[in-house]
Every structure is written in structure tokens, then in C-alpha cells.
N, C-alpha and C positions, 0 to 999 in steps of 0.2 A: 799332424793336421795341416792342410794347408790353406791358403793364404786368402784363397776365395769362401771357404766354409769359413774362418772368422768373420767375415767382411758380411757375409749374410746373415748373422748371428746378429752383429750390433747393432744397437736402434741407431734412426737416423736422427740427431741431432740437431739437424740443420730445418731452419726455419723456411717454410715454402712462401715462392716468391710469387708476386703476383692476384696475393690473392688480401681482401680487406680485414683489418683483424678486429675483433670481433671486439662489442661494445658491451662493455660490466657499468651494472646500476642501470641509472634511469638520468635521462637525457636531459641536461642542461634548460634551464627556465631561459627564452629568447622571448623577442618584441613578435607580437602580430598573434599571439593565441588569444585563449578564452578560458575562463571557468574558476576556477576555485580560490582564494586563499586563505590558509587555515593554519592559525596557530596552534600550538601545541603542547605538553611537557618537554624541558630540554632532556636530548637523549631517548626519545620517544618518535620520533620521527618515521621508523618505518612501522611501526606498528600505527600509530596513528594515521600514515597514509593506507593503509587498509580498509584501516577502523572507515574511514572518511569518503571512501570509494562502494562501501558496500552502505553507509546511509545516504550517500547523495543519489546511489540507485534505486533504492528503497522509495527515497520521495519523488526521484523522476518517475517511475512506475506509477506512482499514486496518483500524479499529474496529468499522464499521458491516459489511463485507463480510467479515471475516476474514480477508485476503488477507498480514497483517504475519506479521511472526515471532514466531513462541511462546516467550514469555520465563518461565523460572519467576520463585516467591515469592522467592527468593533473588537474583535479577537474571540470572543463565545462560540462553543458548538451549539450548531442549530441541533443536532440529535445527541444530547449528553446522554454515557457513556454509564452512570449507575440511574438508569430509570426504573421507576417502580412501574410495575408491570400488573395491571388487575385483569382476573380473567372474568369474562361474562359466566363462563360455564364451569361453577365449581361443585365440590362432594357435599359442603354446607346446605347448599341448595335441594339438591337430588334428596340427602335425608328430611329435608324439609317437606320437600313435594311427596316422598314416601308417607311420612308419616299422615298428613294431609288426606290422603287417595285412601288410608288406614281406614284413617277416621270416619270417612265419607262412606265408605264399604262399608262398614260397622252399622252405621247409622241405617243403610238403606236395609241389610240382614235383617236388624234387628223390627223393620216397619213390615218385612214382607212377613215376618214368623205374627208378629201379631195378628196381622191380617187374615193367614191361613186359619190362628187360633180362632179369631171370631166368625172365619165361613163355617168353619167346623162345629163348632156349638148351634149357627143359624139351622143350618142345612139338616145336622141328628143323624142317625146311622147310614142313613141311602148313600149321604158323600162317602161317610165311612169308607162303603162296601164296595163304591165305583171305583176312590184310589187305590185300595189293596188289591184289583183286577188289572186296574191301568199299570200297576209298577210291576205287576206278574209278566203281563205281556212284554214291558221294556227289558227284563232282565231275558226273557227266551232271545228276543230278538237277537240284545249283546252277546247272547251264548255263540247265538248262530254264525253272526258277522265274525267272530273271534276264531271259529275252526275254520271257515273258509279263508281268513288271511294266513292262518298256520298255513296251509294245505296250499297256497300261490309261493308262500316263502320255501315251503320244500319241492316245488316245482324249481322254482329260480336258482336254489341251488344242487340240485341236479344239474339241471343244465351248466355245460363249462360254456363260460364266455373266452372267444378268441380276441386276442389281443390288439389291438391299433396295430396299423400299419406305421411303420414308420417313416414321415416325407422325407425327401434327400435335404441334405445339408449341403449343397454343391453351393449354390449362391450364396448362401451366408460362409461359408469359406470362403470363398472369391473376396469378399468383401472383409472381410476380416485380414485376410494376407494382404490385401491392397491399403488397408488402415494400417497395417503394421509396417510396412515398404513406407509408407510415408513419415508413420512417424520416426523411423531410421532414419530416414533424409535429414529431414528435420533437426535429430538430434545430432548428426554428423556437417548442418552446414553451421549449429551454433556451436560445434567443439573448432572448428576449419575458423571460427570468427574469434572466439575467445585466444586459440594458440597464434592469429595473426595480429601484430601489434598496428600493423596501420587499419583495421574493421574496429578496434575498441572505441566505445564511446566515453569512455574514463579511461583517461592514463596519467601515469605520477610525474610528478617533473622536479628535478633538481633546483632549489633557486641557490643552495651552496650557503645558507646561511641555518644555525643549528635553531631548535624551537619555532622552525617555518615550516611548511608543508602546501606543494601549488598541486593542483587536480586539472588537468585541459580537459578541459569537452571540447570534444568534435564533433559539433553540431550540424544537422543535418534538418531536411526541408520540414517544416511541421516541428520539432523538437521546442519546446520552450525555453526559454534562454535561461542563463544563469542566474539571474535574480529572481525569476518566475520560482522556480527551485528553491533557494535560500529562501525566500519571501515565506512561501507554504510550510519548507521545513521549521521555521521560527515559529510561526503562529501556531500550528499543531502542537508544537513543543509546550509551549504559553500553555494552553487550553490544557491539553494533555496530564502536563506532568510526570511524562513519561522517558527514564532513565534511558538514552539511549547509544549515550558512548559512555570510553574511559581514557581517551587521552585526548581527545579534542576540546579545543578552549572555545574558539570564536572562530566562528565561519564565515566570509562576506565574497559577494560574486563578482569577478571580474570581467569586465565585457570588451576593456581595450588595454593590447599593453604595445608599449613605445620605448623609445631610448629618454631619459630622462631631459630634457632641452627646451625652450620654452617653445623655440617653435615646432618641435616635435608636438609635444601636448596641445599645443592650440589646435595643430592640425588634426590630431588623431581623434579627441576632442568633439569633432563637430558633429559625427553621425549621433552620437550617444544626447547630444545638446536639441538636436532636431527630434531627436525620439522622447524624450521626456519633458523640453523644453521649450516646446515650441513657441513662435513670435504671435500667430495670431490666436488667441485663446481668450474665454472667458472670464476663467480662472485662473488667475496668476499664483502659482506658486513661490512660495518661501523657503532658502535652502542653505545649508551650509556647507563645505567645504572640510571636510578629514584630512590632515596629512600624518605619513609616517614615514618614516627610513630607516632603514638597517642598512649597515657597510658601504655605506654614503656621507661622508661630509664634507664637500665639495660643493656641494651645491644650497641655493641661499632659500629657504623656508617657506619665506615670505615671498621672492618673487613667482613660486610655483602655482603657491594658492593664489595669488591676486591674477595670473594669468590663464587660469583655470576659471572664477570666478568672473573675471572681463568678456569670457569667451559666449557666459550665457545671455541670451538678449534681455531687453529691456522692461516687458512687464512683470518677471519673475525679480524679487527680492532679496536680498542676505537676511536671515534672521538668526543667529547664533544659538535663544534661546531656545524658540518653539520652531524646528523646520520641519515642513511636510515632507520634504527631502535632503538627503544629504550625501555628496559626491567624494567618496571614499579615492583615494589618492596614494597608495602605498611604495615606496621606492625601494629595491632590493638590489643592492651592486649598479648594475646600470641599466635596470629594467625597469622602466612606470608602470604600474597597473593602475587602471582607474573604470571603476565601475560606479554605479547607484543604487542605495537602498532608502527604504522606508522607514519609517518608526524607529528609527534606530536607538532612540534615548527608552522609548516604552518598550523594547523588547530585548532591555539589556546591555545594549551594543552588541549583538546579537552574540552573545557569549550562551553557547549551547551548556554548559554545564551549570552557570550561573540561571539561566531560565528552569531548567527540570529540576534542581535542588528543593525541596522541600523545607525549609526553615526560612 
């Protein structure tokens, strides 16, 4: 055998240059996203970013189209969920009205026989003799009318009837092939979005720390932000009672993330401070300040929150106990997230398992 059939025989071994090699898992949690963070069981991590991806769509959908249940300010469904249901039009009734119409029949028979009894006795044979004529004549009549409809029905079928024409079905083709062309499109431009990772509106992200789980939204014009989502997911939950993960702990939405720094945070800080915080207001809000870390201890606790805290302006409050809000603050390796939520003490701490448990 020679020397070039071996050479064509063996794989090539050799790694191709040139080209970028290819990225296993999911992509490192960095500063400048948006969207999720969600605790979890330790060792549960990819299953629970699943889990986490397919209810955070759930309630975007419900959001975006209206389709969930209307929850008042108070946490209550306005349309509860086992109502009793009374019909106007029921079978009790109908036997009712039956029986009624019975009665009433009955009643009116039995006045007209009397009445014929006493014309009958006034009147003496002459009446007699004119109904047993008058009922002679009805019954020839019914003879007659009865062989003449025989005698049309055996005309009728005699005669064969020819059948309908049949109209063309050309335009409702047309339009049935052009319904079906599109919804191909359709189904073919949401598989072309689904199988591309930069079209996803939920994707997973590594923060590299175990019992953690981030979700980015890549939010788009119209979209409701992260907390609009958590907010509705929570409260439905509340009202509901309705089971709807198994590995998910606590969900809360993140609107900014930064490098952990004070003046990273003051900076990043100010859009979210101007949208919920605003200086000239009537209503001044009371709030407090969340912090946590994971695989961070380098940095000092208290200077975070007090510069967090300083960042809000002046008619708005600290209230520890009762805050109408409260500005969630989470550090992961070297990434701030900091978002804002509501109710947070009434709804849990928004611990999705601890709300739908029933005990």
C-alpha cells in the first residue's frame, strides 16, 4: 500500500486555524443588562433556569395581551376564580310553567264541556240533530283533503329531482393556500428567532455563583420592564394560590447592573432614582435599602447602602419598618444589580414558593 492512500485514510487531527471556537454554556453575567434574579435549590440551577424562563413568559404574555387576571391595589381578584353561577333559565322553572299551563288547560276543558252540557239540555233534539250533520260534513271534507295530499306526494315522487349545481371552489382555494403560505412564514420566522440567540427576549446568564440563576431581558420599544413582570407575577400568585414552579425560591427584577464602586452605583443609580423617585412630587415616598453579596468580601456593607440611600432626593424618606418601597441591591463577584420593588414584606419577599404554599 502506498504512502499517499495511508495519508488519505487518517483523520486530520489538526485544529483549524483561523476560525473562533465555539462557546459551551451560557454566557457570563457583566455590568449594563437587565432582568431577572432568581434564587434557587443548590444543584438545581439549570433546571430552574428553565423553569424561570418559561414562567417569566407566561406573565410577560399576560401583561403584554391582557389575558391574566385583574388583581386589584389591594392584592384581591376583581373576577374570583370559584363563583357561583345562577342561571335565569332553568328545568325547575319550565316544570313549573308546565305544570301551571296544565292546570289552566284543565280548568278551561273542563268549563267549555259544561257549557256544551247545558246548551244541550236548553236547546233538546234540533241541536242534537244539527251537530251530528255538522260533524258528518267535517269528517267527508277530512276524507277528501287527505286523498288529494296522498295523490301530490305520489306526484312528487315520481318526479326525480336534479341535483344542485355545484359553484366552483376556486376563490376559497386561493384564499385558503394564501392562509396557509402565511401561516408557514410565520411559523418559520418564529423557529429563524427562537434558534437565533441574539432575537431571544429571555436568555440565561452565568453569574458563576451555585443556588443563583440571572434571566436578561432584552427589552424592546413597548415591552414592560422587569418589575412591571415580577410585580404582576407576585400578586397573581398572592390571589391565586396557584402552584407554579419547583425549583424556584425568590424572584426580584433587576433594572441596573454595574461594577460594584461607590461611584459606579451613584452613577448608574440616577435613572432608576428619577423614575420612581422623583424631586417634585406630592407624595413622598418611604423606602428602604436591601443588600446582599455573594463571593464578595472586599467590599464594606454599609458604605454601599448609605450611598445608595444619599443618592435619593430629599422629600422621599428611610423607613425600615413600613416602606412603600424598597431598593433591592445584590452583589455577585463583581457585578451590582440593583433594581426596585413593591410590597416586598406583604408579598413574602417575594419568595414565589413561600406565596403559593398553602399552609
Amino acid at each position: 500500500m502506498s504512502t499517499g492512500d495511508q495519508s488519505k485514510k487518517r483523520k486530520q487531527r489538526y485544529l483549524p486555524q483561523n476560525r473562533p471556537a465555539k462557546k459551551k454554556g451560557a454566557y457570563p453575567l457583566k455590568p449594563g443588562v437587565q432582568g431577572f434574579f432568581i434564587s434557587c435549590d443548590g444543584g438545581r440551577e439549570y433546571q430552574a433556569s428553565q423553569e424561570a424562563i418559561n414562567v417569566i413568559d407566561s406573565f410577560f404574555e399576560e401583561l403584554v395581551h391582557g389575558t391574566g387576571l385583574k388583581v386589584n391595589s389591594s392584592g384581591v381578584l376583581e373576577n374570583p376564580i370559584n363563583k357561583k353561577v345562577t342561571f335565569s333559565y332553568s328545568e325547575d322553572e319550565d316544570e313549573d310553567e308546565e305544570e301551571d299551563d296544565e292546570g289552566d288547560n284543565d280548568k278551561e276543558e273542563g268549563n267549555k264541556e259544561d257549557g256544551d252540557k247545558e246548551e244541550v239540555k236548553e236547546g233538546g233534539n234540533d241541536q242534537v240533530a244539527e251537530k251530528e250533520l255538522a260533524s258528518e260534513g267535517s269528517c267527508e271534507v277530512k276524507q277528501t283533503e287527505k286523498e288529494e295530499e296522498k295523490k301530490e306526494e305520489e306526484k312528487q315522487e315520481n318526479v326525480v329531482e336534479e341535483p344542485p349545481k355545484k359553484k366552483p371552489c376556486v376563490e376559497e382555494a386561493k384564499v385558503n393556500v394564501s392562509a396557509e403560505k402565511s401561516i408557514d412564514k410565520l411559523i418559520d420566522a418564529e423557529l429563524k428567532e427562537l434558534g437565533d440567540k441574539s432575537k431571544r427576549r429571555f436568555m440565561k446568564l452565568d453569574p458563576g455563583c451555585n443556588g443563583i440563576v440571572f434571566i436578561q431581558m432584552k427589552r424592546r420599544d413597548g415591552d414592560p420592564s422587569p418589575k412591571d413582570i415580577v410585580q404582576h407575577a407576585m400578586t397573581s400568585a398572592a390571589a391565586t394560590k396557584k402552584h407554579m414552579s419547583r425549583f424556584i425560591l425568590r424572584i426580584l427584577p433587576i433594572e441596573v447592573a454595574c461594577y460594584p464602586s461607590e461611584e459606579e452605583i451613584s452613577r448608574a443609580i440616577k435613572p432608576l432614582v428619577e423614575q420612581y423617585f422623583p424631586v417634585e412630587t406630592d407624595n413622598p415616598r418611604k423606602f428602604a435599602v436591601l443588600y446582599g453579596a455573594r463571593a464578595n468580601t472586599g467590599l464594606d456593607r454599609m458604605k454601599i447602602i448609605d450611598t445608595v440611600a444619599k443618592s435619593v432626593p430629599a422629600p422621599h424618606k428611610v423607613d425600615l419598618n413600613n416602606p412603600d418601597m424598597s431598593i433591592v441591591v445584590e452583589i455577585v463577584k463583581t457585578v451590582c444589580l440593583i433594581g426596585v420593588v413593591e410590597k416586598f414584606k406583604e408579598l413574602a419577599k417575594y419568595n414565589l414558593r413561600q406565596l403559593t404554599s398553602t399552609k
